[in-house]
Structure formats: C-alpha cells, structure tokens
C-alpha positions as a Markdown table, in Angstrom:
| # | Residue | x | y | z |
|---|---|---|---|---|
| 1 | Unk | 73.1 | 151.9 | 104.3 |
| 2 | Unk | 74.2 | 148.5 | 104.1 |
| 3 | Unk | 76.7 | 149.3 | 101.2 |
| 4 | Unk | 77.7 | 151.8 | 103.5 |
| 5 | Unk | 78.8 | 149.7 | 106.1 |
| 6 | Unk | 79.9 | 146.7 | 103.5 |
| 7 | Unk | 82.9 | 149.2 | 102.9 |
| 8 | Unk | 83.3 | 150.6 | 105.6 |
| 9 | Unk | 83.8 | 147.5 | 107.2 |
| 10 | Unk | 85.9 | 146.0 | 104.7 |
| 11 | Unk | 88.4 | 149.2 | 104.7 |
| 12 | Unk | 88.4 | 149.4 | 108.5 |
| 13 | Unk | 89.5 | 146.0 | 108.7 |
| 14 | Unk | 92.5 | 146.2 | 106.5 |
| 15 | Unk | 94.1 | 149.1 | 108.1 |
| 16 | Unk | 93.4 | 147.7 | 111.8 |
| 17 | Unk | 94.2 | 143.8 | 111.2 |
| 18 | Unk | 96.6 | 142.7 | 113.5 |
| 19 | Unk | 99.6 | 141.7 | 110.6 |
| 20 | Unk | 98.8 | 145.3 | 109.4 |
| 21 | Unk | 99.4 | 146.7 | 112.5 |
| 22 | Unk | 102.5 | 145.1 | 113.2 |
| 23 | Unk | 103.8 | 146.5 | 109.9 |
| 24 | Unk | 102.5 | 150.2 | 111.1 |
| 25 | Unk | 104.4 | 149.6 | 114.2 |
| 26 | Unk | 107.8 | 148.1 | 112.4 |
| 27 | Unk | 107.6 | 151.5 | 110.1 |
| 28 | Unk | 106.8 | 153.7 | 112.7 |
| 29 | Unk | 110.0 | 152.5 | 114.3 |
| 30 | Unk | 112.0 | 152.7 | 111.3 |
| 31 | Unk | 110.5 | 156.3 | 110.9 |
| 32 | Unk | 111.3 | 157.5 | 113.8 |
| 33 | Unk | 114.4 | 156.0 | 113.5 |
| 34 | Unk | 115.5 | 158.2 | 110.7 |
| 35 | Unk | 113.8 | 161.6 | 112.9 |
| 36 | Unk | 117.2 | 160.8 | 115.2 |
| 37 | Unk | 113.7 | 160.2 | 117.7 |
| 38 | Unk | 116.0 | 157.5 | 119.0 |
| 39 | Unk | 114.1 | 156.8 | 122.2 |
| 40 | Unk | 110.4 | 156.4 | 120.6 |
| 41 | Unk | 111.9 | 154.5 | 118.0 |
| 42 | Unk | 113.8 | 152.2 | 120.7 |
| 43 | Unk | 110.4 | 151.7 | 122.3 |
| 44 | Unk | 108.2 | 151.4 | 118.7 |
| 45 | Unk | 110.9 | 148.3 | 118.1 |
| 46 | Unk | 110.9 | 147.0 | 121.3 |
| 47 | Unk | 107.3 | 147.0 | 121.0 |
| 48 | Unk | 107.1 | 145.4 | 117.5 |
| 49 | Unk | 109.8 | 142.9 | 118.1 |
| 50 | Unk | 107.9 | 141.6 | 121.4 |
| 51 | Unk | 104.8 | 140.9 | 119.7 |
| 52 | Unk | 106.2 | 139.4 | 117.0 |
| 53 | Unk | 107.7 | 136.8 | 119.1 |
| 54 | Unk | 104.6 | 136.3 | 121.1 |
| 55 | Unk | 102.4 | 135.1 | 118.3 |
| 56 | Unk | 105.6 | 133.3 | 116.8 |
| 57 | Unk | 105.3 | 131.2 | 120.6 |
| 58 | Unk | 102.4 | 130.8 | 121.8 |
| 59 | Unk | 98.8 | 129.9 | 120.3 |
| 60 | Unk | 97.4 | 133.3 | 121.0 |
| 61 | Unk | 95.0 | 132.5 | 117.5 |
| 62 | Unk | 93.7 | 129.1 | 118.9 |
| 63 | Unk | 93.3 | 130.7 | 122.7 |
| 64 | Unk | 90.5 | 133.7 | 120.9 |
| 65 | Unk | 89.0 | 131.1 | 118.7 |
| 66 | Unk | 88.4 | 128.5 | 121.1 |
| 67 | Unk | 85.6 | 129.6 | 123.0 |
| 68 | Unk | 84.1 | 130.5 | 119.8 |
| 69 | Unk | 84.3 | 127.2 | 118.2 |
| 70 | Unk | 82.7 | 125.2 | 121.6 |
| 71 | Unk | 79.8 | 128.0 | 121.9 |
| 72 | Unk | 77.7 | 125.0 | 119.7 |
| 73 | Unk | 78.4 | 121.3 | 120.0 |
| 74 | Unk | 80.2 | 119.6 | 117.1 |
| 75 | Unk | 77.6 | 116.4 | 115.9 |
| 76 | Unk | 74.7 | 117.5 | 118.2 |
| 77 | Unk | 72.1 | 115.4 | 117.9 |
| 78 | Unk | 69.8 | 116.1 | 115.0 |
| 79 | Unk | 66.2 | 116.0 | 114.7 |
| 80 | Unk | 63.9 | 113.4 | 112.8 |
| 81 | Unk | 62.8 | 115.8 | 110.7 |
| 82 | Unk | 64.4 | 119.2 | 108.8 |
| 83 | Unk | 61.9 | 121.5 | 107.1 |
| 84 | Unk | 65.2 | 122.9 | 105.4 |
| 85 | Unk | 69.1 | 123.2 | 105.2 |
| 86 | Unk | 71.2 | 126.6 | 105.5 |
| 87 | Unk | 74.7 | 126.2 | 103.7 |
| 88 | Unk | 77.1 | 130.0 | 104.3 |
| 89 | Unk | 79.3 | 130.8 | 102.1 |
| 90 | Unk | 82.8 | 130.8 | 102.2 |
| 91 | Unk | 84.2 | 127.6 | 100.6 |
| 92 | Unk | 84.7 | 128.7 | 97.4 |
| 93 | Unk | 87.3 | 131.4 | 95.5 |
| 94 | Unk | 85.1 | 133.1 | 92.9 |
| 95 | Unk | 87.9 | 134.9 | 90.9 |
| 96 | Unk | 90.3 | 132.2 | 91.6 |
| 97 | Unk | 87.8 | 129.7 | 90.0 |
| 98 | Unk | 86.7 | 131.6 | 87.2 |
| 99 | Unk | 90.2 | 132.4 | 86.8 |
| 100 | Unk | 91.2 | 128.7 | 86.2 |
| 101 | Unk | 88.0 | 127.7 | 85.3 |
| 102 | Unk | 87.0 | 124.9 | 87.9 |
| 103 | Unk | 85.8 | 125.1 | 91.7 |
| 104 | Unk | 88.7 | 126.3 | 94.2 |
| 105 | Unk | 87.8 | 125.6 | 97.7 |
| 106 | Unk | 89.4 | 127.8 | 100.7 |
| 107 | Unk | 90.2 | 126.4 | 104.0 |
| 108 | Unk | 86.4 | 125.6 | 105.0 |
| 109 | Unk | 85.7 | 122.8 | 102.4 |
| 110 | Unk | 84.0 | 121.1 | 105.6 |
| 111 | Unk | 81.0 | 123.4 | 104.6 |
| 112 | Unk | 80.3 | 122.2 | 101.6 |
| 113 | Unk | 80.6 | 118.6 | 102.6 |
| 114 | Unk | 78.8 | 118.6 | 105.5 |
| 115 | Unk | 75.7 | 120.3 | 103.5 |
| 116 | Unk | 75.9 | 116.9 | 101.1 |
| 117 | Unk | 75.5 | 114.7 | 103.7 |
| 118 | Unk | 72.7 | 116.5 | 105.3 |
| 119 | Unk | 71.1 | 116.8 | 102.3 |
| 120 | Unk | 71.2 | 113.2 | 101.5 |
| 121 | Unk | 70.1 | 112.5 | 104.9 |
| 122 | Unk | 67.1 | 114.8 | 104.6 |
| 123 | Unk | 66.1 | 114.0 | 101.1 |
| 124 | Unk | 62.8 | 116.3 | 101.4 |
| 125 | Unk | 64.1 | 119.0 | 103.5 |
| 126 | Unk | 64.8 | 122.6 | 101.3 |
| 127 | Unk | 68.0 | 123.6 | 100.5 |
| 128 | Unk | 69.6 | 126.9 | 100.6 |
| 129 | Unk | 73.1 | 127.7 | 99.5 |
| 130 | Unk | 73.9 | 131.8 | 100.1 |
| 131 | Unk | 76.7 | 133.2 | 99.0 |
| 132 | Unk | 77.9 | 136.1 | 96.6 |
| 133 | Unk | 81.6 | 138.0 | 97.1 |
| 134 | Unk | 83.2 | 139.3 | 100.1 |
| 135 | Unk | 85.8 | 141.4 | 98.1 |
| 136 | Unk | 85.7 | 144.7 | 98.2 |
| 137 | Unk | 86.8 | 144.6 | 94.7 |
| 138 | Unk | 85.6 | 142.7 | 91.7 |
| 139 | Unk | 82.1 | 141.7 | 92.2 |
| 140 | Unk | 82.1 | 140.1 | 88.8 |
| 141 | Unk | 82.4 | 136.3 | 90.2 |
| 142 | Unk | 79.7 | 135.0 | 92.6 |
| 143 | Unk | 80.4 | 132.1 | 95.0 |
| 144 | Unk | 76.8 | 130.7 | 94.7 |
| 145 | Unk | 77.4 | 130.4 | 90.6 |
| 146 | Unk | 80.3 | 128.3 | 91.2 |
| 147 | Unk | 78.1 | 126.2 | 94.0 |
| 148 | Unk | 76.3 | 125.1 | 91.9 |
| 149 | Unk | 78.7 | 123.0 | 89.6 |
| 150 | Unk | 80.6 | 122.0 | 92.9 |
| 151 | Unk | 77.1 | 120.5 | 94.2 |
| 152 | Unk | 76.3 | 118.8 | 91.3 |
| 153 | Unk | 79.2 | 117.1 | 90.9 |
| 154 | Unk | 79.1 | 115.9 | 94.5 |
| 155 | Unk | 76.1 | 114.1 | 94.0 |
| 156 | Unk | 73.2 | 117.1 | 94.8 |
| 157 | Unk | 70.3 | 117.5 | 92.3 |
| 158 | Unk | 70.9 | 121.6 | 92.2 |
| 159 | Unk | 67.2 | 121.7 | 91.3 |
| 160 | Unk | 66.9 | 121.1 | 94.9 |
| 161 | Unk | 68.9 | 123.9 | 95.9 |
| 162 | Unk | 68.2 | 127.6 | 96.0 |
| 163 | Unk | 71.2 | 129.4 | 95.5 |
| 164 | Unk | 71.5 | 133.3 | 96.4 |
| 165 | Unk | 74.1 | 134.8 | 95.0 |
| 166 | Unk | 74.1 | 138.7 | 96.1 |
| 167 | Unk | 75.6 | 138.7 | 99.8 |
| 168 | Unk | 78.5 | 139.7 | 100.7 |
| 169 | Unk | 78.3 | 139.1 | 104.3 |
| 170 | Unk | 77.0 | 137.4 | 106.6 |
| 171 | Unk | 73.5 | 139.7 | 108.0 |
| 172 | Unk | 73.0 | 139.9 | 103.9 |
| 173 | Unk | 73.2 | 135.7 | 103.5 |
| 174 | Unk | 70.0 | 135.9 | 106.3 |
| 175 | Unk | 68.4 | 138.9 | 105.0 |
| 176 | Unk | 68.2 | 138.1 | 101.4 |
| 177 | Unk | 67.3 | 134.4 | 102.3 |
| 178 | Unk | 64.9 | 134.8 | 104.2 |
| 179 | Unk | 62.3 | 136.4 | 101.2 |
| 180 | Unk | 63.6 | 133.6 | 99.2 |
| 181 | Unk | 62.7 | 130.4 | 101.7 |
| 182 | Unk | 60.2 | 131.9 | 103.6 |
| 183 | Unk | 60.6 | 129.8 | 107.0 |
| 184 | Unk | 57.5 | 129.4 | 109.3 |
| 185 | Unk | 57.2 | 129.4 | 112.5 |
| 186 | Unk | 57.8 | 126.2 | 114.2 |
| 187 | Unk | 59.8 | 124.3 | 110.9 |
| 188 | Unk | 63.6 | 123.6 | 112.2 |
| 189 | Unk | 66.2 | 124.8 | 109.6 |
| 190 | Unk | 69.8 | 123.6 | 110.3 |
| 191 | Unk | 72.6 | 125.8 | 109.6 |
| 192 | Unk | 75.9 | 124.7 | 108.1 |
| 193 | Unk | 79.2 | 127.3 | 108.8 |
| 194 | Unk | 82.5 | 127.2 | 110.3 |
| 195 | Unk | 82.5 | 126.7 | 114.5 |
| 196 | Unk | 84.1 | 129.9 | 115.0 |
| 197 | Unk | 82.1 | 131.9 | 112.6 |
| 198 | Unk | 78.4 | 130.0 | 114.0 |
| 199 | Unk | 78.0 | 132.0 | 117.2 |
| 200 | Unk | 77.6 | 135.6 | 114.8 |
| 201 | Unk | 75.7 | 133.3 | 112.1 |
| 202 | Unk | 73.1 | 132.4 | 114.6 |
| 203 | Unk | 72.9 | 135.7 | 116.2 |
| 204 | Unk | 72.3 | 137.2 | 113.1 |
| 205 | Unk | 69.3 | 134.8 | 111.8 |
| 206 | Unk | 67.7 | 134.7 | 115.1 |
| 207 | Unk | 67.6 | 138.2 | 114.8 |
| 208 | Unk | 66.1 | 138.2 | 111.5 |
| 209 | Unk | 63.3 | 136.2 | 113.2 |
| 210 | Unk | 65.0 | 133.1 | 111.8 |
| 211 | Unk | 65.5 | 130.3 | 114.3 |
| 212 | Unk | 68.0 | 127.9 | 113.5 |
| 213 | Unk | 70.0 | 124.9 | 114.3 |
| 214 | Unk | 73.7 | 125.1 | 114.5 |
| 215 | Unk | 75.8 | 122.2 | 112.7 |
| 216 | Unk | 79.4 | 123.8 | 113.0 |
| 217 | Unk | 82.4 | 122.4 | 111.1 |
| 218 | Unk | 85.9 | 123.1 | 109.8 |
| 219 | Unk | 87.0 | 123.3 | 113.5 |
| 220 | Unk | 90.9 | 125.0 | 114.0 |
| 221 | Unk | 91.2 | 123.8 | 117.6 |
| 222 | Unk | 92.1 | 121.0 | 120.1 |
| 223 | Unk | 92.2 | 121.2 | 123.2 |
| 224 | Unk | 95.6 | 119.4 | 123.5 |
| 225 | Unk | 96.5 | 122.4 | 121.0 |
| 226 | Unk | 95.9 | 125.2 | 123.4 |
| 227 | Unk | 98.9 | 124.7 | 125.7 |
| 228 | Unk | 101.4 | 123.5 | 122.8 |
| 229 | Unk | 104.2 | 125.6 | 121.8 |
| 230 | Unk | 104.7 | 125.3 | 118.0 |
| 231 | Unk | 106.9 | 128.4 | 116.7 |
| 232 | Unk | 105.4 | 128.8 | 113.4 |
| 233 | Unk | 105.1 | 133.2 | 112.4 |
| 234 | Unk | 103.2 | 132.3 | 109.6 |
| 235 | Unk | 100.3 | 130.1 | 110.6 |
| 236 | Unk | 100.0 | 131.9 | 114.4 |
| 237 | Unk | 99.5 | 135.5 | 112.3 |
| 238 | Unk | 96.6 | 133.8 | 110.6 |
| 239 | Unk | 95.1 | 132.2 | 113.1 |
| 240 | Unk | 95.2 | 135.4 | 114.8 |
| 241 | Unk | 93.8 | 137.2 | 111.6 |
| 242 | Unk | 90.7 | 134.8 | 111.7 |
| 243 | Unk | 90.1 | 134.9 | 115.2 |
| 244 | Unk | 90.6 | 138.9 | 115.8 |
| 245 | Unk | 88.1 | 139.3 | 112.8 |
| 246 | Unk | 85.6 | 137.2 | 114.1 |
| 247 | Unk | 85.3 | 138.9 | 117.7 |
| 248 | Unk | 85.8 | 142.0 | 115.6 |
| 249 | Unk | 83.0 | 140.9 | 114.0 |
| 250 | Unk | 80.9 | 139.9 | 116.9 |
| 251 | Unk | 81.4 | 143.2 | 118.7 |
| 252 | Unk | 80.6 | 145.5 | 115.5 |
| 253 | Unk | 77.5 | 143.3 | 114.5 |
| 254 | Unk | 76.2 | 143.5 | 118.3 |
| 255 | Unk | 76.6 | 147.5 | 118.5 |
| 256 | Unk | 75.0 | 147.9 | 115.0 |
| 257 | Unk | 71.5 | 146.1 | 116.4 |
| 258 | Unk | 72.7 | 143.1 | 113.6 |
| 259 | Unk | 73.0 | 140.3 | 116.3 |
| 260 | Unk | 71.0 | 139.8 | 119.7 |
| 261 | Unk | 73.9 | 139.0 | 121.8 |
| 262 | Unk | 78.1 | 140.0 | 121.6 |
| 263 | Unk | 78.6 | 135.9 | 121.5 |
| 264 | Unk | 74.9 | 134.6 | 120.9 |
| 265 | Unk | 74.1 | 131.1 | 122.0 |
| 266 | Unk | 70.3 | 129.5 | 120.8 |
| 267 | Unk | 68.2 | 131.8 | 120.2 |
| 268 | Unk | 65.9 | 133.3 | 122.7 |
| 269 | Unk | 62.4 | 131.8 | 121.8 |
| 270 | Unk | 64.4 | 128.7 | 121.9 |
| 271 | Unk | 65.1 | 128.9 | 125.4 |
C-alpha cells in the first residue's frame, strides 16, 4: 500500500506542480490557437501570461512557506539531556554523488551541520540518520550510504550513528526508524529537518507514537523578504515549487490518517 501511494504521489505531483501547470496552460493556448478557437486561446494566454508575471513580482513562494517555517522556533532552547538525535534526509544527491564519486549536498546542507553539532553537544545521546531515495526512478543510490562518509569526515564516529537507508519519504524515515531505535516513553529525541518541511515531520512521528523535539534549519524566509519585490522567474517558480509541495504535502498526509493535524504543532501528549 505504501508503494502504492509512493508512486502515486510522486506521478501526481509532476503533472500538477505549479511550473507544470503553467506549461499545460501555455500549450493549451497555443493549441487552441491553431483550432482558430481564438477566444479560449485569448483567454488560456491571458491566463498564462498573468501568472507568469505574478510569481516573476511578487514573493508568492516565501508568503506559502512562511507560516510554515515559524510553526517551531529556530534555536529553541534545548534540554540538559537528549536520549537521542533524529537527522531527515534530504541533503545529499545519491546519483549525483555516486556519479562523481564524492558527497553532493542540495540546498539543505544546514541538516547535516546542524546534526554535527548536536551530536558533539550530546556526546551520549543516539544517533539516527534516515534517508534512502526519493526518485521515482533509480533506487540504486541510497542517501544514508553516502551519510555516512559525509559524517565521518565532519568529525562523527559513524559507529555512533544508525543509518536507515530504505525510505523514500518522510512517514517511511519514522516508520522504519522507529523498530530500529526503539524510543521509550518519556526519553526526548530532537529532530533535525528543514523549517518548512518540520511541521509534517513532527506530525508524522507524533503519530507514529514518537514524540519529538523540533530543531528546524535551512530557513528560505525573512521577514523583511516578504514585502520585497525582486523580479527573478527562476528562483520565485522554485520557491513556489517547494512551498506548494509542502502544503501539498500536509494536506495529503492529513487526509491519509499519516499526520494528526493539516499543520501539526507539538504533539498532543506534549500539551
């Protein structure tokens, strides 16, 4: 079932991103366009042409990933003792890096770094690093194999770490963790992700039973940011990507029982 809706996800998503859709809407213009449908064509352009200049302008991106990323305070203050340390997946390439045969790192580095330092500031607390491959394709490479060389050479003992390497998403890093670390009721687990991705991430382990502590990083907002007009096609259409996703994301996970709440603060026992 979980395959099932791994690729069903995956294929949904590329045909109803928003850069996709804009090139549906550009071609159904064009289309019509050569039907002598002059008027629908007019309108499918007019339509197309619009949006494109909106997200050109104005930081539609940063507005939908906002309250996402300040759902969990950034630094918050951390407890005198971890029982054990949750790093996501998402840092690493795992075709890119095999292909060139060293680690390349995607736009969330932050993770990675931020689970060193914890780690070095909680020398006996466990460590977990879960990550496999989100492609819907070529499943050879596994991020949590590559991790592991990235870890090490950033000063981690990797015997201290306990890498899972067969998620693809983010309800399989909790569910096939969770066998693996075994947390008890009462221990305090912090968990490392992006700010905008945390809110799903902790929905979807305090669902599994799972309570943890959010330390988000590899922020894409500022405040100061929200009301700026930068006109840059490019980086607005990904920001939108990313953020659409992620309440894409929220919603699905929420309807499919994966997550307790459709933008899930602490988790309820914590309250």
């Amino acid at each position: 079932m979980e395959t099932l809706f791994f690729y069903a996800s995956k294929i949904l998503w590329a045909l109803l991103a928003p850069d996709a859709f804009l090139v549906y809407l550009l071609a159904a213009g064009v289309l019509c366009l050569y039907m002598h449908k002059l008027r629908v064509a007019k309108l499918l352009l007019l339509a197309s042409l619009t949006l494109f200049v909106i997200i050109a302008v104005l930081p539609v991106g940063l507005w939908l990933l906002y309250p996402l990323e300040k759902r969990f305070p950034a630094n918050p203050p951390l407890p005198a003792k971890v029982d054990g340390i949750v790093l996501l997946g998402g840092t690493i390439r795992p075709a890119v890096s095999a292909a060139w045969e060293q680690n390349e790192l995607g736009s969330s580095a932050e993770r990675e770094i931020a689970f060193v330092e914890l780690a070095r500031e909680y020398p006996q607390a466990k460590l977990l690093m879960t990550g496999g491959n989100g492609a819907l394709l070529d499943q050879q490479y596994r991020e949590a194999d590559f991790s592991l060389s990235l870890l090490q050479t950033l000063g981690v003992d990797p015997h201290r770490v306990v890498f899972e390497r067969n998620a693809r998403n983010t309800y399989e890093n909790a569910v096939n963790s969770q066998p693996l670390m075994q947390p008890r009721a009462g221990e305090t687990w912090l968990l490392v992700t992006s700010a905008y991705h945390m809110p799903r991430s902790v929905g979807i382990f305090c669902k599994q039973g799972w309570p943890v502590l959010p330390w988000p990083v590899d922020h894409y907002t500022a405040p100061k940011d929200l009301t700026r007009l930068d006109p840059n096609l490019g980086n607005n259409l990904s920001l939108l990507r990313v953020a659409l996703r992620e309440w894409t994301g929220l919603a699905v996970y929420y309807l499919t029982d994966k997550t307790f709440s459709l933008l899930p603060d602490v988790c309820p026992m914590e309250k």
